[in-house]
BALO-914203 format. One record per residue: residue in three letters; x, y negated, z negated of N, C-alpha, C in turn; residue number from 1. Coordinates in nm, 3 decimals. Each point is the difference from the previous one (the first is absolute). Layout:
REM residues N
ALA  X  Y  Z  X  Y  Z  X  Y  Z  NUM $
...
REM end
This chain:
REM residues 268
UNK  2.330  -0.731  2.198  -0.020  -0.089  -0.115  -0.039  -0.139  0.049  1 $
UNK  -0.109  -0.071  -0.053  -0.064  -0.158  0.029  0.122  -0.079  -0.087  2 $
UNK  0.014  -0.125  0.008  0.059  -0.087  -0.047  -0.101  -0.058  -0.141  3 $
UNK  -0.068  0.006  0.021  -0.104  -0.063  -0.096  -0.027  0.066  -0.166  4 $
UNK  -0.011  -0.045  -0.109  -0.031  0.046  -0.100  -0.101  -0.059  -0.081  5 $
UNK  -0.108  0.091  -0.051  -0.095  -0.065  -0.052  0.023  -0.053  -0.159  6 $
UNK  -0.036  -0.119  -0.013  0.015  -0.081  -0.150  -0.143  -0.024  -0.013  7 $
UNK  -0.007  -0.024  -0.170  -0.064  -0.040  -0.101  -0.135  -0.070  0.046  8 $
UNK  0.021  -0.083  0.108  -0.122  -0.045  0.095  -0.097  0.072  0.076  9 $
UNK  0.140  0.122  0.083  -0.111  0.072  0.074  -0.095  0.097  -0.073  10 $
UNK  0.057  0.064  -0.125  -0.072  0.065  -0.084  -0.130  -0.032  -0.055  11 $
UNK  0.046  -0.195  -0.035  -0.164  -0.062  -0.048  -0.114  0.011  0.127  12 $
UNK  0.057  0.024  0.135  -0.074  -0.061  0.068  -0.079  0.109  0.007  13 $
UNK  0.077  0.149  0.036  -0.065  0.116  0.019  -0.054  0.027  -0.072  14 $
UNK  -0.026  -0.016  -0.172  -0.065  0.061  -0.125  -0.114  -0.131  0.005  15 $
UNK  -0.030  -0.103  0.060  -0.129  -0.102  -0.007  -0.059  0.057  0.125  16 $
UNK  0.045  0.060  0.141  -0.055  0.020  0.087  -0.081  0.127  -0.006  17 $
UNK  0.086  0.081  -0.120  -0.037  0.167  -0.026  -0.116  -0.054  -0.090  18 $
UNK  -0.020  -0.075  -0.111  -0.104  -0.028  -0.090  -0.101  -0.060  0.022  19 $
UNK  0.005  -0.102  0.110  -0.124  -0.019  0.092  -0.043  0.017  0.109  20 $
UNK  0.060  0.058  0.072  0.006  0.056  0.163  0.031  0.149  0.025  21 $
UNK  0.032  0.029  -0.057  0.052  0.141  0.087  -0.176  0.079  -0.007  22 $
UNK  -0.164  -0.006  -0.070  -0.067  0.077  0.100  -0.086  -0.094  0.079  23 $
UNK  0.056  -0.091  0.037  -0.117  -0.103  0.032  0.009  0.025  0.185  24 $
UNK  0.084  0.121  0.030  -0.038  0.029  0.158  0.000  0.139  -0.036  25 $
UNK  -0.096  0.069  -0.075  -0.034  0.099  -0.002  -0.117  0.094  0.062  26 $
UNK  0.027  0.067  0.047  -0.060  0.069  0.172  -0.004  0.181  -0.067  27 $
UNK  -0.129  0.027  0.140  0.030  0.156  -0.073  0.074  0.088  0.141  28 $
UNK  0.048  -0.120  0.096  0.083  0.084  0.095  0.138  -0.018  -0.066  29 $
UNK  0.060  -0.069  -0.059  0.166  -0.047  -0.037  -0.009  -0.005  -0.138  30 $
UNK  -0.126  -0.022  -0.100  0.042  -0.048  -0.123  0.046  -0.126  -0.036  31 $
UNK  0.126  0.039  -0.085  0.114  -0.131  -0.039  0.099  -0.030  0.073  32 $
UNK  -0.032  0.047  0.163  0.131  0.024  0.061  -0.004  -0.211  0.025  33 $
UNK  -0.106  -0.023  0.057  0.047  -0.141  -0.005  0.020  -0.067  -0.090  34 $
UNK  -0.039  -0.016  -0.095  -0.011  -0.061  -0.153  0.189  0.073  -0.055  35 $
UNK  0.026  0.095  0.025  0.161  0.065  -0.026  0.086  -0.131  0.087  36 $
UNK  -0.063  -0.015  0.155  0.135  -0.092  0.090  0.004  -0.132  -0.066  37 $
UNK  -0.127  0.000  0.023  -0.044  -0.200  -0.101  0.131  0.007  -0.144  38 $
UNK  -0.004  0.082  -0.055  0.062  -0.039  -0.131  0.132  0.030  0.028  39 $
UNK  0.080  0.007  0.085  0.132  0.047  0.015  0.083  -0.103  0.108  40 $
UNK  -0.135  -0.060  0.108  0.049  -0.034  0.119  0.085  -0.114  -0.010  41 $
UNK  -0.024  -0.106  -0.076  0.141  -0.129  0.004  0.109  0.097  -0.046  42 $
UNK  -0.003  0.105  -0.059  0.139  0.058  -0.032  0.042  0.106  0.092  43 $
UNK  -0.079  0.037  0.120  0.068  0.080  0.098  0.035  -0.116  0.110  44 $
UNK  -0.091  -0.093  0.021  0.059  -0.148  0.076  0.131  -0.056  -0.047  45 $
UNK  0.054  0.008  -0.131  0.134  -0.027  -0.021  0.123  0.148  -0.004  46 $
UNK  -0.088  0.094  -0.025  0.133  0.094  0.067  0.045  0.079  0.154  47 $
UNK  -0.125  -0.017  0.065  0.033  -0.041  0.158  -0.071  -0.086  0.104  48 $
UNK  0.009  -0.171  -0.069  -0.027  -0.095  0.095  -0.101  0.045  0.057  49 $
UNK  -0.028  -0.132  0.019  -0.168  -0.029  0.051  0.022  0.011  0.135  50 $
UNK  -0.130  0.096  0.064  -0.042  0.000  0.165  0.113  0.097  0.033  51 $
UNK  0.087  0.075  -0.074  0.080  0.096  0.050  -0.060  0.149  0.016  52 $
UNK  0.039  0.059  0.080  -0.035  0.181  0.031  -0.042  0.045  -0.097  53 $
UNK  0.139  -0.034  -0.105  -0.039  0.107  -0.105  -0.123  -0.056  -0.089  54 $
UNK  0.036  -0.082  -0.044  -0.128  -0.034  -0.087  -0.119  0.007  0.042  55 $
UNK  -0.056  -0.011  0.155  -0.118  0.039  0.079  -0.012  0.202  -0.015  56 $
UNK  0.119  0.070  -0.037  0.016  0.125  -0.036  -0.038  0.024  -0.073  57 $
UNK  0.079  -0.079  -0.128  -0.058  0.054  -0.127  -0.133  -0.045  -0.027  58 $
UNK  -0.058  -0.083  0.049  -0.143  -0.029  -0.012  -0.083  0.065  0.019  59 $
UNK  -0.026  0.056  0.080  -0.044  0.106  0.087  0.008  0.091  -0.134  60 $
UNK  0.118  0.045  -0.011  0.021  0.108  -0.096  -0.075  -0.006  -0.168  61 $
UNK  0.009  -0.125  -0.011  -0.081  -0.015  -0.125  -0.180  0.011  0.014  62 $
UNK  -0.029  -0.023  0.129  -0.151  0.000  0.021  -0.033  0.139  0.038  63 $
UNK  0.081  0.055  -0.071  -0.098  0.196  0.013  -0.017  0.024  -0.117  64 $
UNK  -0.118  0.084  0.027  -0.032  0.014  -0.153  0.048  0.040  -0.088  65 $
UNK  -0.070  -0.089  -0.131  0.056  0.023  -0.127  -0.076  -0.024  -0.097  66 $
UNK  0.020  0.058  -0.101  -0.120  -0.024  -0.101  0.040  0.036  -0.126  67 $
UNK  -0.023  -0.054  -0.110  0.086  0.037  -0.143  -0.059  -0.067  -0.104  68 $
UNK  0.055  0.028  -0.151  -0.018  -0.097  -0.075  0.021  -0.139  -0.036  69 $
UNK  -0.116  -0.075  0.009  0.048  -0.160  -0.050  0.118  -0.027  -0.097  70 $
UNK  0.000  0.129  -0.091  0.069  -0.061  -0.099  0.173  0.078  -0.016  71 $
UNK  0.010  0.051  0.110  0.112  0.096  0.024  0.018  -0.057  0.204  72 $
UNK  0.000  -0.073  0.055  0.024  -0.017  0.125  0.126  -0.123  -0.007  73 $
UNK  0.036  -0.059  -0.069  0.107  -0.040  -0.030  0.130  0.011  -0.067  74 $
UNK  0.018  0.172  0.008  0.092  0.079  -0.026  0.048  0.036  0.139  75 $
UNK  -0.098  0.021  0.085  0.030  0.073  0.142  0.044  -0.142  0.064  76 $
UNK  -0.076  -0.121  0.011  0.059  -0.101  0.005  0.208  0.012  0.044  77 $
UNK  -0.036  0.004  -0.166  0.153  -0.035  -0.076  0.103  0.125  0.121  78 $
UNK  -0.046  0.116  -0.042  0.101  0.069  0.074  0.041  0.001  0.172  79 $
UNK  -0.166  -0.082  0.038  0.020  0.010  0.146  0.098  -0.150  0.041  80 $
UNK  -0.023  -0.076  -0.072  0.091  -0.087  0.023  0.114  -0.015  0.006  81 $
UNK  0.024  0.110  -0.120  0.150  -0.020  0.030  0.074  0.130  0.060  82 $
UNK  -0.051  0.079  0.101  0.034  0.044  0.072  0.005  -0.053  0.104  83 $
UNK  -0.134  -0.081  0.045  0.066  -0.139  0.113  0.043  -0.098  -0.001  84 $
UNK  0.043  -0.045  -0.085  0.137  -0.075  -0.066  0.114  0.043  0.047  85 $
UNK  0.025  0.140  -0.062  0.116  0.087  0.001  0.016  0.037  0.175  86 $
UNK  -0.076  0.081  0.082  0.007  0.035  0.119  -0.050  -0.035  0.116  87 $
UNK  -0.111  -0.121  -0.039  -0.061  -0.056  0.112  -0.113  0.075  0.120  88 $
UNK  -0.011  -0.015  0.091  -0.058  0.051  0.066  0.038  0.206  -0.003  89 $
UNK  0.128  0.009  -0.004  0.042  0.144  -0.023  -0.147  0.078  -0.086  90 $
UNK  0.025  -0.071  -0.118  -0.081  0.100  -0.118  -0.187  -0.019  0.022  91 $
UNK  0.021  -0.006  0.118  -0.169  -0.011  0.078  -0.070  0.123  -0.072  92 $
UNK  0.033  0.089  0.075  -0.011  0.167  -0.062  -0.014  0.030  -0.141  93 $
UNK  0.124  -0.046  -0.047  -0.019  -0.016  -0.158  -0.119  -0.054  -0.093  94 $
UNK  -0.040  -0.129  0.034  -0.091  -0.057  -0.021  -0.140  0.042  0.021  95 $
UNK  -0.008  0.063  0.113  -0.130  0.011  0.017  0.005  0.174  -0.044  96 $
UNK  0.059  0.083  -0.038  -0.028  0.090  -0.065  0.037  0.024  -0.140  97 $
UNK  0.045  -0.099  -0.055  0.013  -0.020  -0.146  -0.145  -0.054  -0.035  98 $
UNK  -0.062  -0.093  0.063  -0.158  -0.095  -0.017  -0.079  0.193  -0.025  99 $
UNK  -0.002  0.038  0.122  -0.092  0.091  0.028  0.045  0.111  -0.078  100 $
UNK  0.109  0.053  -0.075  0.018  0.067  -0.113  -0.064  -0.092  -0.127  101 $
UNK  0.021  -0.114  -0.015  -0.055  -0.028  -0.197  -0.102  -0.028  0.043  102 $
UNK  -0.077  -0.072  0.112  -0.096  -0.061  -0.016  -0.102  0.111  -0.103  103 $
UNK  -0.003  0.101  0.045  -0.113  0.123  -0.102  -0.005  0.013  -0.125  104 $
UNK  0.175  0.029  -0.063  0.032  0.027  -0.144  0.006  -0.162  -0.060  105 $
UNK  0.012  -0.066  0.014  -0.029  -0.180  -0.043  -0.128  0.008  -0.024  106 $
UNK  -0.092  0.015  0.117  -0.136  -0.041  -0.033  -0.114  0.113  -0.093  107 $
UNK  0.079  0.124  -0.003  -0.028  0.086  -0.119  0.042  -0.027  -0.119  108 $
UNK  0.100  -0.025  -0.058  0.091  -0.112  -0.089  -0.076  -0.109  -0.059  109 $
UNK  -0.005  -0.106  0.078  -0.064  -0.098  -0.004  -0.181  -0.019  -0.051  110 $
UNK  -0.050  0.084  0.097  -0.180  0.002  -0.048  -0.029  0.047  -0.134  111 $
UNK  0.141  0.126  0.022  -0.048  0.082  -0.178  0.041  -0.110  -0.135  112 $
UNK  0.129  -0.097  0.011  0.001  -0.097  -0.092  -0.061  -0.127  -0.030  113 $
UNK  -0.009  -0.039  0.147  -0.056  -0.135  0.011  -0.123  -0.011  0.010  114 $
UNK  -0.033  0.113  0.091  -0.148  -0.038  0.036  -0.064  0.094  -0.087  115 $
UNK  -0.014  0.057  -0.076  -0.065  0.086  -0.077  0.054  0.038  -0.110  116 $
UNK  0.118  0.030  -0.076  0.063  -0.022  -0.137  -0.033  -0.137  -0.095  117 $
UNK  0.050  -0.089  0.051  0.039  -0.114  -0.071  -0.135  -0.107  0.026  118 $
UNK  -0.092  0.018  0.108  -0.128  -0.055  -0.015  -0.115  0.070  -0.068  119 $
UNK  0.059  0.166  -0.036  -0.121  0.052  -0.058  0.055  -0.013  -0.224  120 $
UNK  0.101  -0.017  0.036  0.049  -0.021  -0.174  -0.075  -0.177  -0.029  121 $
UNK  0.109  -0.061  0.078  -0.048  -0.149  -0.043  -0.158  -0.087  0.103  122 $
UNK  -0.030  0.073  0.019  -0.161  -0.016  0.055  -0.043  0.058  -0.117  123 $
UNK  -0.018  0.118  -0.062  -0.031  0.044  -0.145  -0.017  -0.075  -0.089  124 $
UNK  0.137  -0.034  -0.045  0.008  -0.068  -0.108  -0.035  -0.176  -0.003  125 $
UNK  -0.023  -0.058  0.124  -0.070  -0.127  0.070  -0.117  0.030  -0.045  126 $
UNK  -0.098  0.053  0.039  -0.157  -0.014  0.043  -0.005  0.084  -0.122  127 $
UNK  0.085  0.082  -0.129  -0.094  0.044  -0.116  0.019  -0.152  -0.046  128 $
UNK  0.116  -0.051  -0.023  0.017  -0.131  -0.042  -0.121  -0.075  0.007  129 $
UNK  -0.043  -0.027  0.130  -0.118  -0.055  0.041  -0.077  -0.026  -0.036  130 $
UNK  -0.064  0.151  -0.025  -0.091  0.068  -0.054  -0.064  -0.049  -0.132  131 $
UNK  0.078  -0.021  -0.072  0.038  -0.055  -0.147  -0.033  -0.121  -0.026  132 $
UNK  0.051  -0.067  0.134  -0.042  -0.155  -0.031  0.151  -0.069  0.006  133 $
UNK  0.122  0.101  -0.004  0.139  -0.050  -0.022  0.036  -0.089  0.142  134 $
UNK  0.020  -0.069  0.000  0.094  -0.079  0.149  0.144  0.015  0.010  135 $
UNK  0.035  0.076  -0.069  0.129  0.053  0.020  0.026  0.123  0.086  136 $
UNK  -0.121  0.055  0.002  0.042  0.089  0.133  0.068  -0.041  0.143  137 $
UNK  -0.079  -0.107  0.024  0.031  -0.073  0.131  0.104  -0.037  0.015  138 $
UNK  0.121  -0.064  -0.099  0.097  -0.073  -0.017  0.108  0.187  0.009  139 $
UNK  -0.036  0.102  -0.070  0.101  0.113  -0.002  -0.052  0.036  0.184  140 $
UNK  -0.126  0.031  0.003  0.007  0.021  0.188  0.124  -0.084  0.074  141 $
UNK  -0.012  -0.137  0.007  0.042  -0.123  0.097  0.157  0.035  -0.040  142 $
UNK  0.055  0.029  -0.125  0.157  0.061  -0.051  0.051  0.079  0.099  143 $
UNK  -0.091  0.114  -0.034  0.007  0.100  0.088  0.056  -0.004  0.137  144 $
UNK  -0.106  -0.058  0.093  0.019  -0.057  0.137  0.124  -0.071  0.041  145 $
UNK  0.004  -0.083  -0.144  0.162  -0.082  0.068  0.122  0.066  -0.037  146 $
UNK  -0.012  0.120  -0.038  0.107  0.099  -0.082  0.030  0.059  0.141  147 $
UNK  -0.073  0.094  0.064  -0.050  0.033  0.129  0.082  -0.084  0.097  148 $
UNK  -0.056  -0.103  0.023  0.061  -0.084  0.138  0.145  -0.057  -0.029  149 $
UNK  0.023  -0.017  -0.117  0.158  0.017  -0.088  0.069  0.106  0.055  150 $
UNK  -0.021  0.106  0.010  0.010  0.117  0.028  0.001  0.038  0.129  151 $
UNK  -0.086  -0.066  0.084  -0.004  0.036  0.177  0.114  -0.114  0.039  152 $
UNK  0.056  -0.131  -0.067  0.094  -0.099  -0.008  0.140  0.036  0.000  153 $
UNK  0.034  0.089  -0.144  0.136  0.012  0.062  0.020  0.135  0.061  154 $
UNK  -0.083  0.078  0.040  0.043  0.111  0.004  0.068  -0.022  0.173  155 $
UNK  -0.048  -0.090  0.068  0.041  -0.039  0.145  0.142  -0.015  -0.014  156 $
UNK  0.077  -0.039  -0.085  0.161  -0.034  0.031  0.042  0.117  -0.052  157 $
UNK  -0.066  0.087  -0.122  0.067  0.144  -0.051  0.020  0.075  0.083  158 $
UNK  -0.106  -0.010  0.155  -0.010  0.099  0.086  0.117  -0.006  0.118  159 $
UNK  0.035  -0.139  0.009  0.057  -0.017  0.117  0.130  -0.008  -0.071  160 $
UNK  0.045  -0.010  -0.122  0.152  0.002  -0.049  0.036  0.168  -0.007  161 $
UNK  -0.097  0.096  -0.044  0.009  0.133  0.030  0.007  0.058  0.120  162 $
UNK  -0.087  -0.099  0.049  -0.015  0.127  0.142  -0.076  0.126  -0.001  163 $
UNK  0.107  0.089  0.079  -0.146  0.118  0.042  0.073  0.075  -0.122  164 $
UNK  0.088  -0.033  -0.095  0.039  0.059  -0.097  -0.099  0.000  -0.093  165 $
UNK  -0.078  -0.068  -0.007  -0.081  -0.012  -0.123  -0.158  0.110  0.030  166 $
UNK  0.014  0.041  0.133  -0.118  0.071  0.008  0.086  0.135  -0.026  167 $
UNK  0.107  0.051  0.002  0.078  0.139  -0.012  0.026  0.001  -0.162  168 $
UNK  0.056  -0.094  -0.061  0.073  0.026  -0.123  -0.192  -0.033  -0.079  169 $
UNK  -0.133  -0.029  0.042  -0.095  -0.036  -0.101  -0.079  0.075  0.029  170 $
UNK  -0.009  0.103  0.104  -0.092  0.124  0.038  -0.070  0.068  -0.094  171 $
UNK  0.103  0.074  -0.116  -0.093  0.110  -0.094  -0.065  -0.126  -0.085  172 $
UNK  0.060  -0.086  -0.020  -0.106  -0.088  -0.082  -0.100  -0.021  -0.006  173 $
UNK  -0.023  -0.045  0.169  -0.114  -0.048  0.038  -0.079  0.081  0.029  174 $
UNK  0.026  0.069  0.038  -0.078  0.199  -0.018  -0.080  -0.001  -0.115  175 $
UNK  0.095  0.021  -0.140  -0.070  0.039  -0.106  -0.079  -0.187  -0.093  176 $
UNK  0.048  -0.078  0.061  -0.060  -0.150  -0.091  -0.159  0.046  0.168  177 $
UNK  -0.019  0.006  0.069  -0.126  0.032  0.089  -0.087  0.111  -0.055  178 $
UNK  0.066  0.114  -0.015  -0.084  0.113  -0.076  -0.041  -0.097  -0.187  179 $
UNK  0.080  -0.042  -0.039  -0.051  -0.044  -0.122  -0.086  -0.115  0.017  180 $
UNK  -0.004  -0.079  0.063  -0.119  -0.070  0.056  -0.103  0.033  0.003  181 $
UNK  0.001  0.093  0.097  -0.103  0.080  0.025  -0.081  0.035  -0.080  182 $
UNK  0.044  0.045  -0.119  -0.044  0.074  -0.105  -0.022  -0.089  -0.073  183 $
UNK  0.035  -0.079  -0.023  -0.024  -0.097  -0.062  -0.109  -0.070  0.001  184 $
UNK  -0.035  -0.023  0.148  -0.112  -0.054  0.051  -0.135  0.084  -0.016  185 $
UNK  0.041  0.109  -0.013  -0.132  0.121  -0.045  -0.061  -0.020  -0.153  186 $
UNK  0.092  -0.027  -0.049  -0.031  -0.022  -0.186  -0.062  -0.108  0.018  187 $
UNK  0.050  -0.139  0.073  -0.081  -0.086  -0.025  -0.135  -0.004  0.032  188 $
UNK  -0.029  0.049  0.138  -0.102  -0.006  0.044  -0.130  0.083  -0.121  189 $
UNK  0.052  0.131  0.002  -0.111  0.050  -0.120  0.050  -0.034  -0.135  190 $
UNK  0.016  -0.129  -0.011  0.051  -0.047  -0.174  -0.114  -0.151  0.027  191 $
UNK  -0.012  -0.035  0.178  -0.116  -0.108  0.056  -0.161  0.089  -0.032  192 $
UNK  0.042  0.054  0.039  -0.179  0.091  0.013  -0.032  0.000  -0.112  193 $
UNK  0.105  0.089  -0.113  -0.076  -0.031  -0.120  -0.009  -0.075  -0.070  194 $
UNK  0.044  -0.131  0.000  0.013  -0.113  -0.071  -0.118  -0.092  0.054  195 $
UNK  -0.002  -0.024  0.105  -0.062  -0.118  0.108  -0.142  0.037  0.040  196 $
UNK  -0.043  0.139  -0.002  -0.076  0.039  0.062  -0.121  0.047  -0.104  197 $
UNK  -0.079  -0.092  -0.085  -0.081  0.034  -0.140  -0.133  0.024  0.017  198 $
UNK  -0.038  0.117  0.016  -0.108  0.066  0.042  -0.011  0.142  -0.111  199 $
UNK  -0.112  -0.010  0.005  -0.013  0.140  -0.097  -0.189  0.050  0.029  200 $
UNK  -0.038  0.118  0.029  -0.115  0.071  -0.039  -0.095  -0.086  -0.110  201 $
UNK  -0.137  -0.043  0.032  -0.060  -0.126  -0.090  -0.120  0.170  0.004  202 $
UNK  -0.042  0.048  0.059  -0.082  0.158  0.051  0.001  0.079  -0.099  203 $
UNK  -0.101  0.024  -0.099  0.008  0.099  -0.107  -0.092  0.085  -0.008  204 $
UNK  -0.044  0.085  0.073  -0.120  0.070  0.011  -0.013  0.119  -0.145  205 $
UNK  -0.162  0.027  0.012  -0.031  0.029  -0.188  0.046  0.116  0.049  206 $
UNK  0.024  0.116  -0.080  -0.014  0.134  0.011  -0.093  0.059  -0.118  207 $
UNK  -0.118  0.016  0.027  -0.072  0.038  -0.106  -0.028  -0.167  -0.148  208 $
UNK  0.068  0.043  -0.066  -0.013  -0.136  -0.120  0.116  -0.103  0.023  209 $
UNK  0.110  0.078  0.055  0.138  -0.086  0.016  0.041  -0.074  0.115  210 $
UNK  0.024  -0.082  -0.002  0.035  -0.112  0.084  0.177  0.051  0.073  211 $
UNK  0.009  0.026  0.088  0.151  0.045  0.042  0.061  -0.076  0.037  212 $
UNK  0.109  -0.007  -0.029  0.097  -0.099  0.025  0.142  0.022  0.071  213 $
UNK  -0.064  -0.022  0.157  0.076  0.036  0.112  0.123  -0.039  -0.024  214 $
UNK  0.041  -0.087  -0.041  0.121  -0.120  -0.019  0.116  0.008  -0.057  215 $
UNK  -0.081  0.071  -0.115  0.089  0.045  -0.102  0.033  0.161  0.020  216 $
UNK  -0.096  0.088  0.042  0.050  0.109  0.061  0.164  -0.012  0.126  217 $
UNK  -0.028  -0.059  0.039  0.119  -0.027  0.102  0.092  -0.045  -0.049  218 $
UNK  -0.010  -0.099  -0.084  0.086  -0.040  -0.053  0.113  0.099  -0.057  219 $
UNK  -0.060  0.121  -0.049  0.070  0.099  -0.035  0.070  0.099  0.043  220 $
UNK  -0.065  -0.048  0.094  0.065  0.126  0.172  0.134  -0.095  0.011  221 $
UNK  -0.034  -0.115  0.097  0.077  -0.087  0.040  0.001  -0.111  -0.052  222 $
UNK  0.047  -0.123  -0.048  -0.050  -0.127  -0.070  0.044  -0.082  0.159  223 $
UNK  -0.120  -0.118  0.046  -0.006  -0.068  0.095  -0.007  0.085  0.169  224 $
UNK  -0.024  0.109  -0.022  -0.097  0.078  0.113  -0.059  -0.080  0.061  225 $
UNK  -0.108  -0.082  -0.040  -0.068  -0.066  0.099  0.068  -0.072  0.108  226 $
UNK  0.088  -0.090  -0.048  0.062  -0.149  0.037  0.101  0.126  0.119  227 $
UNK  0.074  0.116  -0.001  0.085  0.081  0.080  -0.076  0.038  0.106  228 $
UNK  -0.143  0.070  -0.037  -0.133  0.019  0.168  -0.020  -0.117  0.022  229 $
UNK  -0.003  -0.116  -0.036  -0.028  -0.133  0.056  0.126  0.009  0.112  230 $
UNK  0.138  -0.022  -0.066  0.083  -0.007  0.081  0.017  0.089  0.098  231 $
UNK  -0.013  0.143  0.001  0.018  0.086  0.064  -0.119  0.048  0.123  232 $
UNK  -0.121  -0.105  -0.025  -0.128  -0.040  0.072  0.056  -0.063  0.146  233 $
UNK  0.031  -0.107  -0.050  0.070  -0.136  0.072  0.067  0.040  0.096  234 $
UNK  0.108  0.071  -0.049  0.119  0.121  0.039  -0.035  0.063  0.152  235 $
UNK  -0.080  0.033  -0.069  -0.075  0.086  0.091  -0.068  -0.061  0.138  236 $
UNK  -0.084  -0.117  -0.028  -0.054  -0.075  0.111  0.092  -0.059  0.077  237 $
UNK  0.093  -0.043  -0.062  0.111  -0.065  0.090  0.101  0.117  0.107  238 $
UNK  -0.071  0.111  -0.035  0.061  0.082  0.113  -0.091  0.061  0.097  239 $
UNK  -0.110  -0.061  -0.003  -0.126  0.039  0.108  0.049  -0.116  0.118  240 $
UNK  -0.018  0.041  0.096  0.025  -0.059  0.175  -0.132  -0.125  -0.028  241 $
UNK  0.027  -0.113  0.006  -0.029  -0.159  0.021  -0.043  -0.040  -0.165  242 $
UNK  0.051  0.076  -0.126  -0.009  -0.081  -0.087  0.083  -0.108  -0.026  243 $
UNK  -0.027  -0.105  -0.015  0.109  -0.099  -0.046  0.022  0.004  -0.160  244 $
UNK  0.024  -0.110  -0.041  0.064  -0.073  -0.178  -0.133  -0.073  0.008  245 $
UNK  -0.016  -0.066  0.022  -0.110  -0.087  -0.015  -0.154  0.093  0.033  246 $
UNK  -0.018  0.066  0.058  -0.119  0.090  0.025  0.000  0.088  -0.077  247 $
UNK  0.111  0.080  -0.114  -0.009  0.018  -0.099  -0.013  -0.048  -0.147  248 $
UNK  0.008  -0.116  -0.015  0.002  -0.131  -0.077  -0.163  -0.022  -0.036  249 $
UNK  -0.097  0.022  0.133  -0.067  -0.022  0.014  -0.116  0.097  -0.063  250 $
UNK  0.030  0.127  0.025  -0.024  0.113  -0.007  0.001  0.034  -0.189  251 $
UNK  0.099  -0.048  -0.025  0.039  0.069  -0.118  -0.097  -0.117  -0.126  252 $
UNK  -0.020  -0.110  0.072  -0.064  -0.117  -0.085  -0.194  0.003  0.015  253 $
UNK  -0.031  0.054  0.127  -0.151  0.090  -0.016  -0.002  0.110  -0.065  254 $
UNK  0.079  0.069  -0.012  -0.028  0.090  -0.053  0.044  0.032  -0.185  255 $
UNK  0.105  -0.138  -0.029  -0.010  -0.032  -0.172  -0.113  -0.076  -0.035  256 $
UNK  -0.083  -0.029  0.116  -0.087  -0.130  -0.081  -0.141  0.102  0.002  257 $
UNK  -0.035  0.067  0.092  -0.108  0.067  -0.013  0.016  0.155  -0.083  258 $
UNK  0.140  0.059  -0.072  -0.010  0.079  -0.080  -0.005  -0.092  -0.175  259 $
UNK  0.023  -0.074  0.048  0.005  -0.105  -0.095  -0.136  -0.074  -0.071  260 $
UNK  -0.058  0.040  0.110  -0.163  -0.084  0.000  -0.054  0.145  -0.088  261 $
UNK  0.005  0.107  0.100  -0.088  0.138  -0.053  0.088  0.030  -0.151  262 $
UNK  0.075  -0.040  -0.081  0.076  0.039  -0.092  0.074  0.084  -0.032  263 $
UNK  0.053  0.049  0.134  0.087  0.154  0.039  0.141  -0.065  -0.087  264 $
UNK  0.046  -0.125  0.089  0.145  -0.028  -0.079  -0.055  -0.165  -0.057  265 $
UNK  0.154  -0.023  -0.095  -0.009  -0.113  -0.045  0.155  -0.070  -0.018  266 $
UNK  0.038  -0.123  -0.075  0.114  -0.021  0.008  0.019  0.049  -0.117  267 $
UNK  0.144  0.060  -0.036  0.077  0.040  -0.129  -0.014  -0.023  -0.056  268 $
REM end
């Protein structure tokens, strides 16, 4: 056991260092492993003194890799701390295979809410806002965000007053709140395509006296077919060997402007 206990200070310091520092030494040999020591280190310097063994130990130990969610890495934080609080150099072991157990299920956790749930709902409802002419979208986005970092704020002292209790007693939760994410994130995305994405068949070729109407045929099959092969186009390129986002971007904007020109499609 260290003598030392962390207060109300060290918490601010670690949750400003986690909110602007922790990827700013981000590498694709280590990751966040340095950007992890940076945000912890005045608080392993006060639980075993500066220029000592151990803390040259645990340093070391924090600079292997690691990699996780931004918005879930100050839970692991919380618990690793206060196991070296509690045991000091002892819970070496502990530490570094507790990191390398959540780091995976955190950052699965994490991407499905943060990075893709809650930016694909209120990114939605922002930019239809937009759309409109409303400026209130922007103001519910910017909510959003600080709801979020509210949220990556206290969860740092919840973690370290629990301990590694809080990853045992919150397991099936986080199991099934990840699978519902998940799913979650699927509705939104094709609830984006068909909303965002306003394209329709402008192409009516005669058949004999009648003019056909591709558009509306489909419509009846599927309603917003088009805007789903658009997406499922894209889809597709982004899994060919050296396509990028942007070289599809590119791709997808020659080829609306010149079906666009010949009168194949049009906007909704």
């Amino acid at each position: 056991m260290t003598n030392y206990k962390l207060n109300d200070k060290d918490f601010k310091q670690i949750n400003e260092r986690s909110l602007f520092g922790f990827q700013l030494g981000w590498n694709y040999e280590r990751m966040q492993a340095s950007g992890y020591l940076y945000h912890i280190l005045p608080q392993l310097r006060k639980i075993y003194g500066d220029g000592t063994p151990e803390l040259k130990e645990m340093m070391e130990t924090h600079t292997q890799f690691f990699n996780t969610s931004n918005f879930f890495n100050t839970i692991i934080t919380g618990i690793d701390l206060a196991v070296e609080e509690e045991q000091g150099i002892k819970g070496k072991e502990t530490v570094a295979g507790m990191k390398a157990g959540l780091m995976g299920s955190f950052a699965a956790i994490g991407d499905s809410i943060f990075a893709a749930l809650i930016p694909a709902i209120f990114g939605a409802i922002a930019a239809s806002m937009a759309k409109q002419g409303n400026p209130i979208g922007i103001f519910i986005w910017i909510a959003a965000q600080i709801v979020v970092d509210v949220f990556r704020w206290v969860q740092l002292k919840i973690a370290y007053k629990e301990g590694v209790n809080l990853v045992t007693t919150m397991q099936h939760t986080l199991n099934a709140l990840t699978d519902a994410a998940s799913l979650m994130g699927v509705f939104m995305v094709g609830a984006l395509v068909a909303t965002m994405i306003n394209v329709k068949f402008a192409w009516a070729p005669v058949v004999g006296t009648v003019p056909l109407n591709i558009q509306n045929n489909l419509d009846m099959i599927l309603p917003r077919i088009l805007p789903a092969l658009i997406c499922g186009f894209v889809y597709w390129m982004l899994g060919k060997k050296g396509m990028t986002s942007t070289k599809a971007i590119f791709i997808v904007l020659i080829l609306a402007i010149a079906l666009g020109a010949l009168g194949i499609i049009a906007k909704a």
